[in-house]
C-alpha positions in Angstrom: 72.9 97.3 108.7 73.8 98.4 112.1 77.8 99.3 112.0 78.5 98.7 115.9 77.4 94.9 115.6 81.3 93.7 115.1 82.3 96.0 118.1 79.7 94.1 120.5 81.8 91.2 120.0 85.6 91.2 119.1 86.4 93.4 116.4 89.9 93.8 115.9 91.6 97.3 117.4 94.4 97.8 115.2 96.5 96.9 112.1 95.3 95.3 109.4 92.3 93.4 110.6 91.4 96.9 112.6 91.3 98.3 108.9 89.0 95.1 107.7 87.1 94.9 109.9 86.6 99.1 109.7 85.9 98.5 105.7 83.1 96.0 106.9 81.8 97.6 109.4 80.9 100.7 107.2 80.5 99.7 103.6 78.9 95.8 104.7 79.7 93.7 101.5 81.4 96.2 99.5 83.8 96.6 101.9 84.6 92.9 102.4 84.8 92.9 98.5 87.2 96.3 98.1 89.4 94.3 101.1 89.9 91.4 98.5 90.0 93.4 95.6 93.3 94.7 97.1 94.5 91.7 99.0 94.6 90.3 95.3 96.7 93.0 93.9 98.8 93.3 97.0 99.6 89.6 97.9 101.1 90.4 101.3 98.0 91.6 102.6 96.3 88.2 104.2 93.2 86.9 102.8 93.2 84.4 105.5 92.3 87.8 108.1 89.7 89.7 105.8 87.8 86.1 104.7 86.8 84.5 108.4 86.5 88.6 109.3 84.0 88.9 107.0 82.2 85.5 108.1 82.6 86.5 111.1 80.7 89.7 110.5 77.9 88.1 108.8 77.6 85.9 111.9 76.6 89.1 113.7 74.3 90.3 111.4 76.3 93.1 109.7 76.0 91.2 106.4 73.9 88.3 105.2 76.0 85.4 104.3 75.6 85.1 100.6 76.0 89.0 100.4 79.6 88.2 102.4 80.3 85.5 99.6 79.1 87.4 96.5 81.1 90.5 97.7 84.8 88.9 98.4 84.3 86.5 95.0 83.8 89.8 92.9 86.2 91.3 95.0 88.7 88.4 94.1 87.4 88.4 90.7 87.7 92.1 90.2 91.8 91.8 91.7 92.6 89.1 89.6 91.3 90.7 85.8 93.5 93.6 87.2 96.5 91.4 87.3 95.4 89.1 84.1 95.5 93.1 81.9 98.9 93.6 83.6 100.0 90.6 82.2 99.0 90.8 79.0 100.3 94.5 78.4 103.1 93.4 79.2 102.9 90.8 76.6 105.4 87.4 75.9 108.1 89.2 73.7 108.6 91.8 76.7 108.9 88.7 78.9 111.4 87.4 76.4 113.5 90.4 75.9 113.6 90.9 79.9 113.8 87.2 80.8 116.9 87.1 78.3 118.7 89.8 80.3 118.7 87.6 83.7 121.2 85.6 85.3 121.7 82.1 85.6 118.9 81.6 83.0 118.1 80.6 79.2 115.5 81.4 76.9 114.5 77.9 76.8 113.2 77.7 80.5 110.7 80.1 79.3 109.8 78.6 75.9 109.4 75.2 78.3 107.5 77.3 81.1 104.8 78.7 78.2 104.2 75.2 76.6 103.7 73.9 80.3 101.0 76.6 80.6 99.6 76.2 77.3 98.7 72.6 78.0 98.2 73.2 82.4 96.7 76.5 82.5 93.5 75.5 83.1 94.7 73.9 86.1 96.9 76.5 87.0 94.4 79.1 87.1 91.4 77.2 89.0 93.7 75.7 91.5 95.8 78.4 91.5 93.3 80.4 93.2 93.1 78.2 96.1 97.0 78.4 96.8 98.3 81.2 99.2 100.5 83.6 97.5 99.9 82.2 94.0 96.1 82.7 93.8 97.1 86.5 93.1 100.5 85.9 90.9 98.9 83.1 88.7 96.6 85.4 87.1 99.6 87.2 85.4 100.8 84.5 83.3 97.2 83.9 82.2 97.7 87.4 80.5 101.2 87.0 79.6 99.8 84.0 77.4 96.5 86.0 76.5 93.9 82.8 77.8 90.6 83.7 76.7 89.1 86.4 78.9 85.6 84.1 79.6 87.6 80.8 80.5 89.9 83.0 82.9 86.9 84.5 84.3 85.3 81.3 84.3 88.3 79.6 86.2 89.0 82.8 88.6 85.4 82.9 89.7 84.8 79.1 90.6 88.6 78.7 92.2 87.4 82.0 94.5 84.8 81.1 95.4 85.7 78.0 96.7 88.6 79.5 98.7 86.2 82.2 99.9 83.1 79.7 100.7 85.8 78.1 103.3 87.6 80.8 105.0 84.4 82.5 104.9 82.2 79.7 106.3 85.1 78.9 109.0 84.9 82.3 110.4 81.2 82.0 110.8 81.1 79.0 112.5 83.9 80.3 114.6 82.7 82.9 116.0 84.7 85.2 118.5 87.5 82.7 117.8 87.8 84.0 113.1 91.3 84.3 113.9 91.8 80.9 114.5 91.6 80.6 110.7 94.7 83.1 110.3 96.6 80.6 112.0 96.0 77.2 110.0 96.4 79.2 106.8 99.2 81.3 107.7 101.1 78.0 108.0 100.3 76.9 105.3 101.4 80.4 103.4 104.5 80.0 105.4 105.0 76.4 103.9 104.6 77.3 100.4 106.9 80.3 100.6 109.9 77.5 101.8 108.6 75.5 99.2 109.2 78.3 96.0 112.5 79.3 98.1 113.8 75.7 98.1 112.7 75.3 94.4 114.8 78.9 93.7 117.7 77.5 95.6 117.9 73.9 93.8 117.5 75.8 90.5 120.2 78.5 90.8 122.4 75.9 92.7 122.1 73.4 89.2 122.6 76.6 86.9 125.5 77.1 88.8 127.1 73.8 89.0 126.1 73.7 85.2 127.9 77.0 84.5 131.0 75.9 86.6 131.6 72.4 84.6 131.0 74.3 80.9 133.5 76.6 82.4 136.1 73.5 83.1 135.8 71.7 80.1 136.7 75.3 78.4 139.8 75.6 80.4 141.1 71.8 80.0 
């Protein structure tokens, strides 16, 4: 592996696709897999800039192809068991005994919220993986509920390497022009953050409303 093969081209200067592309430039697939390893535990950190990097990379020759897709799945893979053991220390009557303690909430939003995970969380977890911001979150709920560890590494692995195989592929083909892919995808992570903020709004907004007319009826 020569290490100046992604400077011949257009490797990224500074900020956080300088540092990528740095990790893959010295470590080859290990870096491209440590990069997602800690994009997984640190959500804001952008897939969508170390993936086509790393295909990028392999189209000059730094890394092979499959050694760019085997490194970022175990990488995601590796992130996500992190989160899944986070989860489940922290266990369901933690959740409970904090989630009781919040506003404009009741205990039986959660109870509903576990038995919608208990029969979707197959779903949830596969799919999950393929969703900007919650292919890192969904793997704490997973823990929360204690799925077995083989189905979650099961589910984590194909849903990754799916995501991967794209982003990946799409900076290969791409060429000089990776960061196209940050684009598309940063749209669409920008689009699913109004989507949970919208969802937050039209929940605390009904709790609200709720709370206001059980106060009403009190006082009439």
């Amino acid at each position: 592996m020569n290490p100046t093969h992604l400077a011949l081209a257009q490797q990224p200067a500074d900020g956080f696709a300088g540092w990528a592309a740095g990790l893959v430039d010295t470590m080859g697939g290990p870096g491209a897999g440590l990069a997602i390893a800690l994009e997984n535990l640190f959500p804001p950190l952008p897939s969508e800039v170390i993936l086509p990097l790393t295909g990028f990379a392999a189209g000059q020759d730094v890394l092979s192809l499959a050694s760019a897709l085997f490194w970022t799945t175990l990488g995601s893979v590796a992130g996500a068991v992190a989160l899944y053991w986070i989860g489940r220390v922290f266990g369901r009557e933690r959740m409970h005994r904090i989630w009781g303690k919040l506003p404009l909430v009741k205990a039986s939003d959660l109870v509903r919220t576990e038995e919608w995970f208990a029969r979707h969380g197959t779903k949830a977890v596969f799919l999950g993986r393929m969703v900007p911001i919650f292919r890192s979150l969904i793997s704490v709920p997973a823990g929360v509920e204690r799925m077995p560890m083989p189905l979650f590494l099961l589910l984590t692995t194909l849903g990754s390497l799916i995501w991967n195989s794209v982003l990946v592929m799409a900076g290969y083909w791409l060429g000089d022009r990776w960061d196209v892919v940050e684009t598309y995808v940063g749209v669409l992570s920008k689009a699913v953050l109004v989507l949970v903020l919208v969802a937050v709004g039209a929940y605390v907004t009904v709790r609200l409303r709720g709370r206001g007319r059980a106060q009403h009826r009190r006082t009439s």
